[in-house]
C-alpha positions in Angstrom: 10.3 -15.4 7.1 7.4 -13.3 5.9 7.1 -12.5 1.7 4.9 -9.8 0.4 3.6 -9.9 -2.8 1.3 -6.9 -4.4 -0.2 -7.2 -7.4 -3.5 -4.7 -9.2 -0.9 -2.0 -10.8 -1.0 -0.8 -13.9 -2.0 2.3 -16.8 -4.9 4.5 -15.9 -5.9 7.5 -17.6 -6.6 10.8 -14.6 -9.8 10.1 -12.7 -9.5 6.8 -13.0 -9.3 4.1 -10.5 -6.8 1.4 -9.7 -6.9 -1.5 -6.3 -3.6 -2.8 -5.0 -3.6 -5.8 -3.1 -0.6 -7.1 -0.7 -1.0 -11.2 0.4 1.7 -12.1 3.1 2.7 -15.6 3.2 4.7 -17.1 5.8 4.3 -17.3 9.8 3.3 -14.1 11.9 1.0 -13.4 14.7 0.3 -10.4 14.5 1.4 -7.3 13.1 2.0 -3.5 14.5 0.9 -1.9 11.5 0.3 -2.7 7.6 1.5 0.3 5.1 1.4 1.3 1.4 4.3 3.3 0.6 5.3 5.1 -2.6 8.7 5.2 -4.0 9.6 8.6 -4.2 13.2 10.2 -6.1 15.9 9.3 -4.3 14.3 5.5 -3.6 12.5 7.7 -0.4 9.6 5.5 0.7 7.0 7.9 1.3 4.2 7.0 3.6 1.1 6.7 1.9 -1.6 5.0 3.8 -1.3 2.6 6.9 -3.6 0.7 9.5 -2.7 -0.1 12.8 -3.8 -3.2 15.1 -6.9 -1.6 15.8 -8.3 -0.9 12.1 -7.5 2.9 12.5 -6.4 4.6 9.5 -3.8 7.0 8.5 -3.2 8.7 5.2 -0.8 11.0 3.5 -2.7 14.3 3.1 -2.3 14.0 -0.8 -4.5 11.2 -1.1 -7.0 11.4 1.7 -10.5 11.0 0.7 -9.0 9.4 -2.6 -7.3 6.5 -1.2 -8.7 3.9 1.2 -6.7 1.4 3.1 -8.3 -1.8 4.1 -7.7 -5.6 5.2 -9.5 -8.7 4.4 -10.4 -10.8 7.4 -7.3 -13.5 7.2 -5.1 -10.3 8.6 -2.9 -11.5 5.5 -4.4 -9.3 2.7 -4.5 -5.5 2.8 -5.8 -3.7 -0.2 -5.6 0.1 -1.6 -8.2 1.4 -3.5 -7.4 4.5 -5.7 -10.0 6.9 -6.9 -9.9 10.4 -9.1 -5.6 9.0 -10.1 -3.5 12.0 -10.5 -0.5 12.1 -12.4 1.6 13.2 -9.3 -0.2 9.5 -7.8 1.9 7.7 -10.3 4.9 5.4 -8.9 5.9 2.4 -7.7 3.7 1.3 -4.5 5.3 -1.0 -2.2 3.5 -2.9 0.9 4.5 -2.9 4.4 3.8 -5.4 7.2 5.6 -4.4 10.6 5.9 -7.5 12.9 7.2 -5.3 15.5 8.6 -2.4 16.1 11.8 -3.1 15.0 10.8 -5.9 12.2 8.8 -5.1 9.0 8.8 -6.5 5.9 8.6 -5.2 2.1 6.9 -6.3 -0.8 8.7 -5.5 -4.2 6.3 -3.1 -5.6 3.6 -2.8 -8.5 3.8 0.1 -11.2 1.0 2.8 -11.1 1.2 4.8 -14.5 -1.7 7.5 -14.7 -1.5 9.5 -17.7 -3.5 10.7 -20.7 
């Protein structure tokens, strides 16, 4: 069993900055990928940003060159850092770590709140 655990949420006015960090505790070898996801209306996970085995990034087209994805060097800590916050950024941002392609696990999520 793997548990995912985010924490760096919080109140930001616009322009400011925020860093989420996921930790994954249990036993895995390796994962597929490792996402940040947004909850969205209707409890819609929307892709936000993701790194695959090899480091390669991916990002959602609303926060490229705002966002960056990145992972420590225990494989068990991926981060988001969050520059120039919008309001439309705000939400609840969950982590991902797929084992494989059929087994991924979810954090529970860490408020964002960006407003004036």
């Amino acid at each position: 069993q793997v548990q995912l655990v985010e924490s760096g949420g919080g109140w930001v006015q616009p322009g400011g900055s925020l860093k989420l960090s996921c930790t994954a505790s249990g036993t895995f070898n390796a994962t597929v990928e490792r996402a940040w996801h947004r909850l969205a209306p209707g409890n819609r996970r929307e892709l936000v940003a993701m790194i695959d085995a090899n480091g390669t990034t991916h990002y959602r087209v609303s926060v490229k060159g705002r966002f960056t994805i990145s992972k420590d060097n225990t494989d068990r800590t991926i981060f988001l850092e969050m520059d120039n916050l919008k309001t439309e950024d705000m939400g609840t941002y969950l982590c991902r770590f797929q084992i494989s392609p059929k087994l991924g696990y979810w954090g529970r999520g860490t408020q964002v709140t960006v407003s004036s």
